[in-house]
N, C-alpha and C positions, 0 to 999 in steps of 0.2 A: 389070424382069425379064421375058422372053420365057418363053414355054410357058404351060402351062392353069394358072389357078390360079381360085380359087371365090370368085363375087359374096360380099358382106357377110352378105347379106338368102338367100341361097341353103341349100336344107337339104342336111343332108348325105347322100351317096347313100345309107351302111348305114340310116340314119333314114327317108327315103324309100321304102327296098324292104322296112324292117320295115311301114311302115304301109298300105302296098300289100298285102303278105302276110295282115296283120288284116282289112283289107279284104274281102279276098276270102275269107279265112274266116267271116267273118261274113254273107256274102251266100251261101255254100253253105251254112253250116248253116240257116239262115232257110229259103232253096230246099227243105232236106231237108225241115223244117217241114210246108213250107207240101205237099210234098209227100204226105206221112204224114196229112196232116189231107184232103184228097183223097183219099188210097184209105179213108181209115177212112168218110168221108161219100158217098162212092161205089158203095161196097164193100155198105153197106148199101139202096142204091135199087136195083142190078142182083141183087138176090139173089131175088128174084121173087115172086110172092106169100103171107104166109105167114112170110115171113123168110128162105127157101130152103131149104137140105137140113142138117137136125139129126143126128148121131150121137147117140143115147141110149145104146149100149152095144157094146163089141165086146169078144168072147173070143179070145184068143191059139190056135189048135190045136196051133201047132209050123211050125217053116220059113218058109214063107211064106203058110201060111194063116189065115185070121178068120172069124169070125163076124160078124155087124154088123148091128144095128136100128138101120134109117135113118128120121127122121119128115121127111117132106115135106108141109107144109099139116097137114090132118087126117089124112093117113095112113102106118102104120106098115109098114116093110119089112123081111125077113130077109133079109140079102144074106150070099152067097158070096164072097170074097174069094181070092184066089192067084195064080201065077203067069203063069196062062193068062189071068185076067183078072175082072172083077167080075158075077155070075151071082146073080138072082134067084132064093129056093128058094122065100117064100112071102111074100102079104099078109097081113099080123095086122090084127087087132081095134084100133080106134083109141085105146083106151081101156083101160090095164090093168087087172087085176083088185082092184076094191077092198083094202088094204090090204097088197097083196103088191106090192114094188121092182120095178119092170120093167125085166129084163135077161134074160139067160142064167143059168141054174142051173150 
């Protein structure tokens, strides 16, 4: 008989383009892996000395605005937050007052 017809030994194409399909789901998910485990180990050596910049608290004012006690290293900062953009009001004391939560009231 003339025309295409399939070796003995030969798989079949849907079989072939399922395990090809696996395949390569399995090397992207692994990829995402392997990526996610790099910024998580990376993520913490560029964040600079200290551990880099901590939010301890922020208050909502309305709109677009916050409140925000930032720690960086040993020290504590009140930042301005809004639309126009992020503006230092004050440095605080590194250390809050024995016994009292340190936030905003």
């Amino acid at each position: 008989m003339k025309g295409f017809h399939l070796a003995a030994n030969a798989p079949h194409p849907i079989t072939a383009a399922f395990f090809g399909l696996a395949a390569f789901t399995v090397l992207f998910v692994a990829a995402v892996l392997v990526l996610k485990w790099l910024q998580k180990r990376m993520g913490t050596r560029f964040s600079g000395p200290g551990g880099g910049i901590r939010v301890v608290t922020r208050r909502f004012l309305g709109g677009q605005n916050t409140l925000v006690i930032a720690e960086v290293g040993d020290h504590r900062y009140l930042l301005s937050s809004s639309r126009a953009g992020v503006s230092l009001i004050d440095r605080l004391p590194s250390d809050p007052v024995p016994g009292e939560e340190p936030g905003l009231k």
